[in-house]
C-alpha positions as CSV (number, residue, x, y, z in Angstrom):
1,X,106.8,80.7,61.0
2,X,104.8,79.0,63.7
3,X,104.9,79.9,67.4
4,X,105.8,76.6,69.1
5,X,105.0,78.1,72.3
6,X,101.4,79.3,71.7
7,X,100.4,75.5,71.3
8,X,102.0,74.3,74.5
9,X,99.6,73.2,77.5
10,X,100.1,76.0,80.8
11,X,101.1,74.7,83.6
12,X,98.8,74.7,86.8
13,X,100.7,78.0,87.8
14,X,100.0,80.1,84.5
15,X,96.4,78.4,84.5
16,X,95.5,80.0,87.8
17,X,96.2,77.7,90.5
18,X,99.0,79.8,92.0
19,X,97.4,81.0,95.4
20,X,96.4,77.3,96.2
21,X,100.6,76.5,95.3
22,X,101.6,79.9,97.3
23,X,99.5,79.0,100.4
24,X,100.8,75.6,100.5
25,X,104.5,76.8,100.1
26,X,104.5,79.9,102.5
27,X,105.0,79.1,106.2
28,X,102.5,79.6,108.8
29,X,102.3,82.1,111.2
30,X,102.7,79.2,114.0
31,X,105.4,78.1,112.0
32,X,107.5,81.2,112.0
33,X,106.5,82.2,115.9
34,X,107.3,78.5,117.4
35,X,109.6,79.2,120.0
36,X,112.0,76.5,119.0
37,X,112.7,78.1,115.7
38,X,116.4,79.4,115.9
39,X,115.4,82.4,113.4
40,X,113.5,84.0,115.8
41,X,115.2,83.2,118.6
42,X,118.1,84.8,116.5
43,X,115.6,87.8,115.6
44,X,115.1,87.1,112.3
45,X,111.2,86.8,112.2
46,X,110.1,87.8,108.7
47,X,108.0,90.6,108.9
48,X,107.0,90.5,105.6
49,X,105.6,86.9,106.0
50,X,103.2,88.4,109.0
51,X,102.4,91.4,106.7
52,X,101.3,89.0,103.7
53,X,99.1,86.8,105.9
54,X,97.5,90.2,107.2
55,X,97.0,91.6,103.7
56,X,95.9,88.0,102.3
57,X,93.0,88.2,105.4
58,X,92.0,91.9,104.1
59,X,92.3,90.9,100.3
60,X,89.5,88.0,100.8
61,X,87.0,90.3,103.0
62,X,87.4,92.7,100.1
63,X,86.9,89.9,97.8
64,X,84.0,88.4,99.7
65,X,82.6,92.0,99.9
66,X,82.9,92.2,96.0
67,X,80.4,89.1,95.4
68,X,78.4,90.3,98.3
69,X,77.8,93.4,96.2
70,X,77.5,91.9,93.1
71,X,75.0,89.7,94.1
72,X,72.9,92.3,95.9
73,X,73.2,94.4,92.3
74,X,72.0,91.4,90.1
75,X,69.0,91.0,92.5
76,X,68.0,94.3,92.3
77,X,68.1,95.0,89.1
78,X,66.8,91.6,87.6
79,X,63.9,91.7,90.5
80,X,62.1,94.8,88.8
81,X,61.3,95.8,92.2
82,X,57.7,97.6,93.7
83,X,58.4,100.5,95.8
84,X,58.1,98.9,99.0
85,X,61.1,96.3,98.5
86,X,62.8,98.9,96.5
87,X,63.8,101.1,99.8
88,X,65.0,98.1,101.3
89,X,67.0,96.8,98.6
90,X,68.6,100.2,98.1
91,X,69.5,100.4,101.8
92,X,70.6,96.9,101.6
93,X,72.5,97.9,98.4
94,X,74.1,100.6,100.4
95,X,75.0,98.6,103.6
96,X,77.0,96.7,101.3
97,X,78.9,99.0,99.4
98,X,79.8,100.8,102.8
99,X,81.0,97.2,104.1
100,X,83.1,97.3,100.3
101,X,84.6,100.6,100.8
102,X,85.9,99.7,104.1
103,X,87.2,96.4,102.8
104,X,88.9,98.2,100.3
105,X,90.4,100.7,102.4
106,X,91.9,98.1,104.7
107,X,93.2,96.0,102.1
108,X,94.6,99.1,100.4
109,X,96.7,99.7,103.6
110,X,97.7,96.1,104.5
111,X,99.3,96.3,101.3
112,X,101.0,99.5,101.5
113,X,102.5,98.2,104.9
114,X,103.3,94.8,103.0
115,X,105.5,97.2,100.3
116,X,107.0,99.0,103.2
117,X,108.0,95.7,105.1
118,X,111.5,94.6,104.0
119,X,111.7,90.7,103.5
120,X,114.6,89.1,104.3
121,X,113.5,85.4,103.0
122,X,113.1,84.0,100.0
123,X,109.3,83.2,101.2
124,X,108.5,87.0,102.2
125,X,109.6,88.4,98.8
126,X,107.5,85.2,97.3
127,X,105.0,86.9,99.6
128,X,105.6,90.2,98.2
129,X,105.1,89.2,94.7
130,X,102.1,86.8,95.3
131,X,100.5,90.2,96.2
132,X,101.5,92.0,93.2
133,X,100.3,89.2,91.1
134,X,96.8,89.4,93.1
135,X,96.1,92.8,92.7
136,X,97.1,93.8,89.2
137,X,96.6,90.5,87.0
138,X,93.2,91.6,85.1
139,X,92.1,87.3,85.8
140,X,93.5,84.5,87.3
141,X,94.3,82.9,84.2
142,X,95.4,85.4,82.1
143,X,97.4,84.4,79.5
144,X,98.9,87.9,78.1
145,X,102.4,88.3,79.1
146,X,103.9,89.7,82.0
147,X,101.6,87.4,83.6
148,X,102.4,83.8,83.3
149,X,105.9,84.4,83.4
150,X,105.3,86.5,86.4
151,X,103.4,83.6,87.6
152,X,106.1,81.1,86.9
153,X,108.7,83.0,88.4
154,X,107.0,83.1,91.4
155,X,106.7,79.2,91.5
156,X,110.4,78.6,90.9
157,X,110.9,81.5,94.2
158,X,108.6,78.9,96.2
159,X,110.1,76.0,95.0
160,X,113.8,77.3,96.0
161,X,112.2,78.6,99.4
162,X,110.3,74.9,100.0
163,X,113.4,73.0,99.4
164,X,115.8,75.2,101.6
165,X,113.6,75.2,104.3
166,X,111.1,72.6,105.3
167,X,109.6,73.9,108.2
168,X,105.5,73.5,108.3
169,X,103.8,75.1,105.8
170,X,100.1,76.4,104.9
171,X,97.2,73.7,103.5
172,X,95.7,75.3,100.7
């Protein structure tokens, strides 16, 4: 018997596309601090919206510190280096991974203060999850389950959030 969902076409959201949907559906920081918004003048800032944006900032450095690295690893070792450029390239090589380690250290505790942060929106527990989803998912299209549905069911949070609340949101 046939699996009629293994021949179906993923939506943009299982296919990868999530952080562009999740940026565009999560309000801004301006958004949320505007001091005509009645939610903060009633104290009800979402904390865990301010902690995402912080961990999202520490997640790319780490990312961007990743490639850095990589890059600086393929050089080296497709360059077949002399033994002049081979002390600079290690000392390059170890710049960078000290630049990674601190990355990873800051984004490891933006996150823990992201789990810590209790989100009282529908958008800050989006937040939440988007993070999970980041961190753990082995690719950005991977197809093996939890993922897409984890992925989908993050969607359907932001869509509820978006059309409850239509204040400004993120562009991609």
């Amino acid at each position: 018997m046939a699996d009629s969902d293994n021949s179906r076409t993923l939506s943009t959201v299982t296919r990868g596309d999530l952080h562009s949907l999740v940026a565009a559906c999560l309000p801004t920081h301006q958004a949320r601090s505007a001091p005509e918004n009645s939610d903060i003048e009633a104290g009800n800032q979402d904390h865990a919206l301010a902690a995402w944006h912080l961990w999202r900032a520490t997640w790319d450095r780490l990312s961007e510190s990743t490639a850095q690295l990589q890059h600086l690893e393929t050089s080296l070792f497709s360059a077949g280096l002399s033994s002049s450029s081979d002390h600079d390239g290690s000392r390059a090589y170890n710049e960078a991974l000290e630049v990674e380690d601190r990355a990873a250290l800051a984004e490891e505790l933006a996150a823990q203060a992201l789990w810590l942060t209790p989100a009282p929106s529908i958008a800050g527990v989006a937040a939440k999850l988007d993070a999970i989803v980041t961190r753990n998912q082995p690719s950005l299209i991977c197809s093996d389950e939890p993922w897409p549905q984890i992925r989908t069911v993050l969607a359907d949070l932001l869509k509820i959030d978006t059309s409850a609340d239509p204040s400004p949101r993120l562009s991609g």
